[in-house]
PQR file of N, CA, C, O and H, with PARSE charges and radii, in Angstrom:
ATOM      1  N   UNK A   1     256.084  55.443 297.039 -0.4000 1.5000
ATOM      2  CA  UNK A   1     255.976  56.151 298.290 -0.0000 2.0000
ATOM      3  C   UNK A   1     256.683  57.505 298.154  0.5500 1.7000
ATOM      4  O   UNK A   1     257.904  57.404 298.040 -0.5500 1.4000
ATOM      5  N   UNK A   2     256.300  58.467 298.144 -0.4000 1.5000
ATOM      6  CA  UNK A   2     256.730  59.836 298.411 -0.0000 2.0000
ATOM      7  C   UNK A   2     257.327  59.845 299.301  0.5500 1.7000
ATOM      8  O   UNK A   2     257.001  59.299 300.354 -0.5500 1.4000
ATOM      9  H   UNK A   2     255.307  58.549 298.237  0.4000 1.0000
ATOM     10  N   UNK A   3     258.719  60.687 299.035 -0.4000 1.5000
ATOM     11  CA  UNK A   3     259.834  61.017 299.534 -0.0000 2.0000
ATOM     12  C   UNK A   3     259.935  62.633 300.114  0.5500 1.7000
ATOM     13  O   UNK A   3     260.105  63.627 299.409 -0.5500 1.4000
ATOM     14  H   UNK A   3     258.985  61.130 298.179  0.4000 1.0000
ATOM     15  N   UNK A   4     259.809  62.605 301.319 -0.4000 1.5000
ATOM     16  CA  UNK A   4     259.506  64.308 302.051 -0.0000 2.0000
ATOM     17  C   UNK A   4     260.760  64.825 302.780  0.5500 1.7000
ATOM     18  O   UNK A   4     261.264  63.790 303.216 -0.5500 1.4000
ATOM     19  H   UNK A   4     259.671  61.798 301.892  0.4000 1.0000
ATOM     20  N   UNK A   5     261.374  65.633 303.072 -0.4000 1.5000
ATOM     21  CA  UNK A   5     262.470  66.761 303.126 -0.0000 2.0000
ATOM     22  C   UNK A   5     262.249  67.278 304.529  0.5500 1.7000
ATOM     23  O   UNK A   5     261.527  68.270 304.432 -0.5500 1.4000
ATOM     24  H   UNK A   5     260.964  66.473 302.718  0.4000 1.0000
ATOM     25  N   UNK A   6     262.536  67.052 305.717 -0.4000 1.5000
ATOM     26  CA  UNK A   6     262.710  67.616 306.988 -0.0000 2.0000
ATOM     27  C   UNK A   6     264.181  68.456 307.131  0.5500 1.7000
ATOM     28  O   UNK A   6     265.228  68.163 306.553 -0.5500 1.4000
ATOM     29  H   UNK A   6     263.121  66.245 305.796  0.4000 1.0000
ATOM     30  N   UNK A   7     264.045  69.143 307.702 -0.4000 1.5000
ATOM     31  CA  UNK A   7     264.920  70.123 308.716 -0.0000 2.0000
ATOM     32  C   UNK A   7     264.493  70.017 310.727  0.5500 1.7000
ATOM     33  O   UNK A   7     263.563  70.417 311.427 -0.5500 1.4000
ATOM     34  H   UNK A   7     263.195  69.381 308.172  0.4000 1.0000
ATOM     35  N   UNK A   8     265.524  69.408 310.923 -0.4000 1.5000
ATOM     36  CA  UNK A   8     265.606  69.132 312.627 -0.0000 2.0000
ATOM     37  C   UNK A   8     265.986  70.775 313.093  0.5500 1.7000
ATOM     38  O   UNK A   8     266.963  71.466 312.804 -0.5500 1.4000
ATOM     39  H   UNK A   8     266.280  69.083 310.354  0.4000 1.0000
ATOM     40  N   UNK A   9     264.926  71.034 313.832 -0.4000 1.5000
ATOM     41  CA  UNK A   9     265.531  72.713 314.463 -0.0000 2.0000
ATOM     42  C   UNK A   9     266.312  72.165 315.892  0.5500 1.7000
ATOM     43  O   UNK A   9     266.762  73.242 316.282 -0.5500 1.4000
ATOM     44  H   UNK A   9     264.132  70.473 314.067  0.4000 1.0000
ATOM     45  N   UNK A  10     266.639  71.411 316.654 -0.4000 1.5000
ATOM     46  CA  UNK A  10     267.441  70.929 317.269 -0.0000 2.0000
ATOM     47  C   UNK A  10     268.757  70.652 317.153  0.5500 1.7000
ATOM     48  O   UNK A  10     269.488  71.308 317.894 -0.5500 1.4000
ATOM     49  H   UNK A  10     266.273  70.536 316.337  0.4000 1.0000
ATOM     50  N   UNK A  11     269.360  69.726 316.306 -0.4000 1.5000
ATOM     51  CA  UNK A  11     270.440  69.392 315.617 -0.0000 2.0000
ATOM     52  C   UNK A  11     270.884  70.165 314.429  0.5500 1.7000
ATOM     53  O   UNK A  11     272.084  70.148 314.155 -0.5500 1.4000
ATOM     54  H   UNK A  11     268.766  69.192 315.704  0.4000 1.0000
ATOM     55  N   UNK A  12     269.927  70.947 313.577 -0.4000 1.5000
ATOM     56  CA  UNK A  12     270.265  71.538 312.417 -0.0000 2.0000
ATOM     57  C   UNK A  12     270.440  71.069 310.693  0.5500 1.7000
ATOM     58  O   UNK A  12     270.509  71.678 309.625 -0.5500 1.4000
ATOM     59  H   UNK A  12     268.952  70.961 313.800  0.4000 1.0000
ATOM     60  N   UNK A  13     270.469  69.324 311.226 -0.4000 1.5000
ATOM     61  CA  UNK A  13     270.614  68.809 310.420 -0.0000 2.0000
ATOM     62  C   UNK A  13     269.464  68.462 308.846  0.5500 1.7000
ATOM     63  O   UNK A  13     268.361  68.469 309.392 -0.5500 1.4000
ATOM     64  H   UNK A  13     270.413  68.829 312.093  0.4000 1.0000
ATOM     65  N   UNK A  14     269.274  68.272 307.786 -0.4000 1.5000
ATOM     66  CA  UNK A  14     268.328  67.953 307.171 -0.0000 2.0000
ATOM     67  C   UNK A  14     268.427  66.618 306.773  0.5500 1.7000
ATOM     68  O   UNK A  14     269.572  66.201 306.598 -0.5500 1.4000
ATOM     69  H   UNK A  14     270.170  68.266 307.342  0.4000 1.0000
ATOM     70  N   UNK A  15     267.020  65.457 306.494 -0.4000 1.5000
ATOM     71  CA  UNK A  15     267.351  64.052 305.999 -0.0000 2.0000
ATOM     72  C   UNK A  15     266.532  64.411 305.618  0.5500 1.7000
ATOM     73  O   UNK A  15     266.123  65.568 305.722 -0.5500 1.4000
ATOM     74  H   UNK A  15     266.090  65.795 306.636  0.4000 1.0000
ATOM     75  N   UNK A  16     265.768  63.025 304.746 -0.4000 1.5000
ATOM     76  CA  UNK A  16     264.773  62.955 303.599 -0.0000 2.0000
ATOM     77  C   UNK A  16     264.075  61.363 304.544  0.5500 1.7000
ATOM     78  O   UNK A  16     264.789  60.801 305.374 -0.5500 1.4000
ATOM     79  H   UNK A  16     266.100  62.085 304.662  0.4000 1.0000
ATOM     80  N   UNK A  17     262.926  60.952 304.286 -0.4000 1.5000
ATOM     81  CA  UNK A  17     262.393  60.168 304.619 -0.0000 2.0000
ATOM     82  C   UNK A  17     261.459  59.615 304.144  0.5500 1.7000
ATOM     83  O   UNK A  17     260.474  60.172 304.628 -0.5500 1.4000
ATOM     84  H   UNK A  17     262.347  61.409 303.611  0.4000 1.0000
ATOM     85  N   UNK A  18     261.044  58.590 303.261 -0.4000 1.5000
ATOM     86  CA  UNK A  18     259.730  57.688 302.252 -0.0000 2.0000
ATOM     87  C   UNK A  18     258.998  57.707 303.371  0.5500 1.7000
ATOM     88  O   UNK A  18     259.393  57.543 304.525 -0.5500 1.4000
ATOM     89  H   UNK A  18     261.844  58.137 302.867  0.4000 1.0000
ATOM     90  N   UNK A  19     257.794  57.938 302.941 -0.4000 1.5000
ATOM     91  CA  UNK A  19     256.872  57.690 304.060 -0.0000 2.0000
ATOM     92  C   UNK A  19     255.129  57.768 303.131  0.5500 1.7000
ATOM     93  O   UNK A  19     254.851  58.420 302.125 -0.5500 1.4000
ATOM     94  H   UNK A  19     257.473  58.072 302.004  0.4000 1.0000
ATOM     95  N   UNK A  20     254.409  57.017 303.795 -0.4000 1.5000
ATOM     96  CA  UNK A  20     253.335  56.599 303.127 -0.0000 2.0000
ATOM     97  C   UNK A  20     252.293  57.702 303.235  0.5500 1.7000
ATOM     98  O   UNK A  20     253.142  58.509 303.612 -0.5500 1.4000
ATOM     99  H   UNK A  20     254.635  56.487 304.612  0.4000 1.0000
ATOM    100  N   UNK A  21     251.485  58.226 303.229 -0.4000 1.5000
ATOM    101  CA  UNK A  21     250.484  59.297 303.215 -0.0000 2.0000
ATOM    102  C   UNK A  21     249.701  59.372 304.808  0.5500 1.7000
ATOM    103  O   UNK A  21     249.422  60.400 305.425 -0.5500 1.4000
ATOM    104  H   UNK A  21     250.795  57.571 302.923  0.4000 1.0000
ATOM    105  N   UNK A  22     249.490  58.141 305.177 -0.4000 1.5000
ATOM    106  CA  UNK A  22     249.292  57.752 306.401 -0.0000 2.0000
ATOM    107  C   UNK A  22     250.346  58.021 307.537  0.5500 1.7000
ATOM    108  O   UNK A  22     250.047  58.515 308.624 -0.5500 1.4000
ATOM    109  H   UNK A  22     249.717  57.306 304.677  0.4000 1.0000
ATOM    110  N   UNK A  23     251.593  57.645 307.170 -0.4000 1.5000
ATOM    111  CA  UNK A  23     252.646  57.742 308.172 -0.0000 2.0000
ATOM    112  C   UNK A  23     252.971  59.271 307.820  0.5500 1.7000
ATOM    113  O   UNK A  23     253.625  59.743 308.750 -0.5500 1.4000
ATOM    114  H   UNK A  23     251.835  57.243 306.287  0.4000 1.0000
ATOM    115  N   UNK A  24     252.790  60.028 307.006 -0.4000 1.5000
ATOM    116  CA  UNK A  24     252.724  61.643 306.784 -0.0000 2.0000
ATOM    117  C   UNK A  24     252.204  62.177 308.063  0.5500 1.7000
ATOM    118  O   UNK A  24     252.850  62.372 309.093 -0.5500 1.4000
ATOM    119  H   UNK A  24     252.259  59.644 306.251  0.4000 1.0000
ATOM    120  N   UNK A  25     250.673  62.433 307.807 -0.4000 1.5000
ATOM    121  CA  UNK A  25     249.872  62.878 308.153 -0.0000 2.0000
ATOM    122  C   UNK A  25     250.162  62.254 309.706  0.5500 1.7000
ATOM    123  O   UNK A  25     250.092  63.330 310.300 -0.5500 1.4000
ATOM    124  H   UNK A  25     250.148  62.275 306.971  0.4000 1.0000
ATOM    125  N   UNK A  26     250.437  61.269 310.765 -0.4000 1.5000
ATOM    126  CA  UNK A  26     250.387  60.716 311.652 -0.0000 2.0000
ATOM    127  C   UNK A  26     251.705  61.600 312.618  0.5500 1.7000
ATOM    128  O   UNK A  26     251.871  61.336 313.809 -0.5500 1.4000
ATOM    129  H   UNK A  26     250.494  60.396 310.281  0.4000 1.0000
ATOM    130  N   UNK A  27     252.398  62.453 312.021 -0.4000 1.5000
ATOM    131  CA  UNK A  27     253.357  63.033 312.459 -0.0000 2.0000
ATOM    132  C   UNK A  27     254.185  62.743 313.685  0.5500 1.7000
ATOM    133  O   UNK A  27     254.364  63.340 314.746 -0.5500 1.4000
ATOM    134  H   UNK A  27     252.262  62.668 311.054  0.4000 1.0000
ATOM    135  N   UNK A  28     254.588  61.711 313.211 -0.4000 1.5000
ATOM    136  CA  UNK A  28     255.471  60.589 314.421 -0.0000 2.0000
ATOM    137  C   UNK A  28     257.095  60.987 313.524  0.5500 1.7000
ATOM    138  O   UNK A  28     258.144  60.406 313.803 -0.5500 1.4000
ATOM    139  H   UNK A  28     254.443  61.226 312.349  0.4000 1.0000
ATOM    140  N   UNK A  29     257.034  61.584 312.931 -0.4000 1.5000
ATOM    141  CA  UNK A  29     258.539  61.224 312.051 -0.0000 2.0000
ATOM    142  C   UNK A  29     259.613  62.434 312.929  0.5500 1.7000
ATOM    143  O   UNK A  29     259.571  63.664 312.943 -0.5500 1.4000
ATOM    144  H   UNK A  29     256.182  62.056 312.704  0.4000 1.0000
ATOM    145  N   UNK A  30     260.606  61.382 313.659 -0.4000 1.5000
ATOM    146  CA  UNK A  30     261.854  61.816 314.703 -0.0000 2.0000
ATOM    147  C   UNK A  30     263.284  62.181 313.445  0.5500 1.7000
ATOM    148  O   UNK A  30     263.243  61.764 312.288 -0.5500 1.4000
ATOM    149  H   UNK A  30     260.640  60.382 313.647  0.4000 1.0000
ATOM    150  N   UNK A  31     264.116  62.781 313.851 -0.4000 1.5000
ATOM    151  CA  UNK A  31     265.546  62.922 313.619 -0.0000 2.0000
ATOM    152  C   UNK A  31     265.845  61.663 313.465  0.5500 1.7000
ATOM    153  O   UNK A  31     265.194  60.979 314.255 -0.5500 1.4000
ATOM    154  H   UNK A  31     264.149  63.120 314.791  0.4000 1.0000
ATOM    155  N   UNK A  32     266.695  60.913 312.651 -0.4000 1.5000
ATOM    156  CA  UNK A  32     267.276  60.081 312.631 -0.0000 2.0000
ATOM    157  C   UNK A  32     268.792  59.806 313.258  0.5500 1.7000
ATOM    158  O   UNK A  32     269.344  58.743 313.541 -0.5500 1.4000
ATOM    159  H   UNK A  32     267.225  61.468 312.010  0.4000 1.0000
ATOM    160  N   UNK A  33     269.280  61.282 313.371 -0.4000 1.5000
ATOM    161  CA  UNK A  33     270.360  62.088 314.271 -0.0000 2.0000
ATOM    162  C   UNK A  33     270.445  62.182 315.471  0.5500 1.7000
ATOM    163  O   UNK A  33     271.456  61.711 315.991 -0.5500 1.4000
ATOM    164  H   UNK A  33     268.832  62.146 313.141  0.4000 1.0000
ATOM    165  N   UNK A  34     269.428  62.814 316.317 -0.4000 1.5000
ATOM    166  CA  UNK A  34     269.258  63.095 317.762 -0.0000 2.0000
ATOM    167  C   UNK A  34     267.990  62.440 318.004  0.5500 1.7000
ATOM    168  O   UNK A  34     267.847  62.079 319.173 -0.5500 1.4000
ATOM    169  H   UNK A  34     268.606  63.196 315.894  0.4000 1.0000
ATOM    170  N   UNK A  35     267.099  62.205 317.275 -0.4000 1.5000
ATOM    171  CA  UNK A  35     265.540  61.683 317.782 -0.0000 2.0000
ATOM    172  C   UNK A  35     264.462  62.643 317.978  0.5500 1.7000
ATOM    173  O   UNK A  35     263.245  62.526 318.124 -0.5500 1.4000
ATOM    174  H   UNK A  35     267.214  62.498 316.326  0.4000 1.0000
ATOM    175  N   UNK A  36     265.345  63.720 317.934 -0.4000 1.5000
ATOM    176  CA  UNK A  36     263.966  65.056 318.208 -0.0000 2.0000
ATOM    177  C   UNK A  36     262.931  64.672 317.538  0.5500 1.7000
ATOM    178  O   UNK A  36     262.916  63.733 316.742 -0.5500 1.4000
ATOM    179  H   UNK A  36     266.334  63.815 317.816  0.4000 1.0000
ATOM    180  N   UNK A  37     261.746  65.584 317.914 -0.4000 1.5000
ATOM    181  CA  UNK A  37     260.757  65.231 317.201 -0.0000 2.0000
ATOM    182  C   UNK A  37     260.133  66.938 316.771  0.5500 1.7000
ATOM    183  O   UNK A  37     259.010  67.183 316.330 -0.5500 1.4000
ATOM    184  H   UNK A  37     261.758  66.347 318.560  0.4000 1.0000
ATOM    185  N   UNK A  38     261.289  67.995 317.072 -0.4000 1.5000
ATOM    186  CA  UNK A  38     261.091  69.092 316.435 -0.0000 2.0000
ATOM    187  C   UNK A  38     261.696  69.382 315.552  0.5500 1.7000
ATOM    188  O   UNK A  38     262.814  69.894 315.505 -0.5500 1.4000
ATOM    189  H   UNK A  38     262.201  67.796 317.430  0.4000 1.0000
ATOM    190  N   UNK A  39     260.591  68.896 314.270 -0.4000 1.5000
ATOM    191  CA  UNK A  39     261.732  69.037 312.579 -0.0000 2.0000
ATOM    192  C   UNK A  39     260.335  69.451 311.900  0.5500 1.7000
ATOM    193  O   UNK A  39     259.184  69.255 312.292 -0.5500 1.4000
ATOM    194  H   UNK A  39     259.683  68.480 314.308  0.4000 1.0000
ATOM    195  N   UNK A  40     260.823  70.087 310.757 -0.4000 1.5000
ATOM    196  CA  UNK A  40     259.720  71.219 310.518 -0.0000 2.0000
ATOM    197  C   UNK A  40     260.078  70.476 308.641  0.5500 1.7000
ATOM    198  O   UNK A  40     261.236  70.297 308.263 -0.5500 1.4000
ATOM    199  H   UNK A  40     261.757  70.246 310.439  0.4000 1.0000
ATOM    200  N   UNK A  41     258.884  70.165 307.764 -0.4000 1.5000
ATOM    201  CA  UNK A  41     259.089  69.678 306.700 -0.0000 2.0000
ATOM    202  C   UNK A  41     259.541  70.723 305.835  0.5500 1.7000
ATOM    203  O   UNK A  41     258.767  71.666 305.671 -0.5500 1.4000
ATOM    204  H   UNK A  41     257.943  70.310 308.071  0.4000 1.0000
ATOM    205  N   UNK A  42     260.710  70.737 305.216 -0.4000 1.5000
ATOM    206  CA  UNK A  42     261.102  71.556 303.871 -0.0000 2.0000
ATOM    207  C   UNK A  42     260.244  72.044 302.776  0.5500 1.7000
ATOM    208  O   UNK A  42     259.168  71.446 302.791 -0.5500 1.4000
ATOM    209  H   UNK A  42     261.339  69.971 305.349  0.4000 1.0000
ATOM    210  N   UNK A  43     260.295  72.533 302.247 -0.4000 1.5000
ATOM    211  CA  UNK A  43     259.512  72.531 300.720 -0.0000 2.0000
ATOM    212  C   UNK A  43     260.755  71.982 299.286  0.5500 1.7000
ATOM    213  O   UNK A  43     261.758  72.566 298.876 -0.5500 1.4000
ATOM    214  H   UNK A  43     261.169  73.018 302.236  0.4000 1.0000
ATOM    215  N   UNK A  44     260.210  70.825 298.898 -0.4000 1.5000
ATOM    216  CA  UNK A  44     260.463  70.230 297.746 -0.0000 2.0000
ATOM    217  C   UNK A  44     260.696  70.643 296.935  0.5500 1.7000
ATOM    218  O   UNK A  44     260.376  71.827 296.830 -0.5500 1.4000
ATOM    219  H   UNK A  44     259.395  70.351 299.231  0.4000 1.0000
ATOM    220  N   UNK A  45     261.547  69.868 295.564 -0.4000 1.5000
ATOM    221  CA  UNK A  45     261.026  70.548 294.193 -0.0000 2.0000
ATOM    222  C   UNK A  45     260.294  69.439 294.492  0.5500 1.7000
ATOM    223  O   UNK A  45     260.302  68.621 295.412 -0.5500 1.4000
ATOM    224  H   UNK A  45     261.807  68.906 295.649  0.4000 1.0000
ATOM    225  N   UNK A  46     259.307  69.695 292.949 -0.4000 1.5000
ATOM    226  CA  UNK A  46     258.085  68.504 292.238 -0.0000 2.0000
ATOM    227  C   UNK A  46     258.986  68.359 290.982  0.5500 1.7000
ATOM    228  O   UNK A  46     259.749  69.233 290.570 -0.5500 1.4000
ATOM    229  H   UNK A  46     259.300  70.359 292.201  0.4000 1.0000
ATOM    230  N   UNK A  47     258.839  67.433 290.567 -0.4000 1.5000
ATOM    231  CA  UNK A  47     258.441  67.234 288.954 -0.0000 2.0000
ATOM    232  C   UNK A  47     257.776  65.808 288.490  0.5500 1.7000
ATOM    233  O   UNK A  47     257.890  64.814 289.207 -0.5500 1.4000
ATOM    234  H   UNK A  47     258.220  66.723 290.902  0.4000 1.0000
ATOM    235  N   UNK A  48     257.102  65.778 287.290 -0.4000 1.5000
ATOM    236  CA  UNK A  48     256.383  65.044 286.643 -0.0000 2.0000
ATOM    237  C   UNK A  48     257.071  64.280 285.982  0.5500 1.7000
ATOM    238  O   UNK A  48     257.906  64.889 285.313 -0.5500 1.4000
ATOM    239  H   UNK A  48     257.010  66.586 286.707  0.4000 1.0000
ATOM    240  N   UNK A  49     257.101  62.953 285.841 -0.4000 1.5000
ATOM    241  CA  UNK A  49     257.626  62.002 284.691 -0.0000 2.0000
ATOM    242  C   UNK A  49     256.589  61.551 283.979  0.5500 1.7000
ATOM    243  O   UNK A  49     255.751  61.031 284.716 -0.5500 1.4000
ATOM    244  H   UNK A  49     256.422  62.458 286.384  0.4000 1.0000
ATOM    245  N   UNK A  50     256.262  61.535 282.684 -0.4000 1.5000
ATOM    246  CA  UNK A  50     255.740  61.454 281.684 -0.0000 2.0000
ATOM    247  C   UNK A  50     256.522  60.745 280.541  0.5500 1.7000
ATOM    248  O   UNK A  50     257.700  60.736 280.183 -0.5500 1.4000
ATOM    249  H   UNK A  50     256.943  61.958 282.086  0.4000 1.0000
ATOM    250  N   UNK A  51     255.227  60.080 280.066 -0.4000 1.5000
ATOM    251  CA  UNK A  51     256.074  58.973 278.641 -0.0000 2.0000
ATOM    252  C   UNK A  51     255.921  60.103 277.423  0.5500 1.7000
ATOM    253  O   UNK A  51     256.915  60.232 276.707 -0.5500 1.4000
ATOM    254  H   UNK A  51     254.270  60.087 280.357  0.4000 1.0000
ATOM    255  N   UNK A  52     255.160  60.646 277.231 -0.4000 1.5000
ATOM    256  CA  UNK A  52     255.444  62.036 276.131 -0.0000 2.0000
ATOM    257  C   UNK A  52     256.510  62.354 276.343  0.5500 1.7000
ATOM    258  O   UNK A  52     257.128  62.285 277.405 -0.5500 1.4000
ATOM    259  H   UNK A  52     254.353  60.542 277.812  0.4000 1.0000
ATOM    260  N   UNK A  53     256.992  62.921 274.870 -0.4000 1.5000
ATOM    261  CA  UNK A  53     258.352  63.747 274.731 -0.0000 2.0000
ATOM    262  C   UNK A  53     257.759  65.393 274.860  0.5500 1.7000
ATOM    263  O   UNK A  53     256.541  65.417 275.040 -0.5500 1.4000
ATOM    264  H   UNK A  53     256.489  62.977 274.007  0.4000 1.0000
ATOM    265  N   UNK A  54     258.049  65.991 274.832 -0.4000 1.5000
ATOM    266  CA  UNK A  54     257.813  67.644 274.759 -0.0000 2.0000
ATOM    267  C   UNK A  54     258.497  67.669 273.111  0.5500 1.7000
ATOM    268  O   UNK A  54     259.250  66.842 272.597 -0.5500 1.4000
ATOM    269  H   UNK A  54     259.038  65.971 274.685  0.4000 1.0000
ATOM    270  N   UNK A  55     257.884  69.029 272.486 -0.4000 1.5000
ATOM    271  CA  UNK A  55     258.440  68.681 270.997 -0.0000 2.0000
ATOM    272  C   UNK A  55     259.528  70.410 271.602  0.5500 1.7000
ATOM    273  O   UNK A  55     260.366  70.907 270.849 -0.5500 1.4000
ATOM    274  H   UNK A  55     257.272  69.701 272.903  0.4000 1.0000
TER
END
């Protein structure tokens, strides 16, 4: 399950939250802090895990 990066513009605070692609897109996801429901998603890093080594 992908792990996504909010910022609460209410409280100020940032959490992280697993959430399924479905529960993404369904944009129900509150503060875990105050409950707001005005939190604006971060931008991530990415990276790839791979069984190759890089030479």
């Amino acid at each position: 399950m992908p792990v996504y990066d909010y910022h609460c513009t209410d409280c100020h605070k940032t959490f992280e939250q697993a959430l399924t692609l479905h529960q993404h897109d369904s944009n129900r996801v509150r503060c875990p802090h105050c409950g707001s429901k005005n939190i604006e998603q971060e931008a991530a890093a990415f990276y790839a895990v791979t069984s190759k080594k890089s030479a």
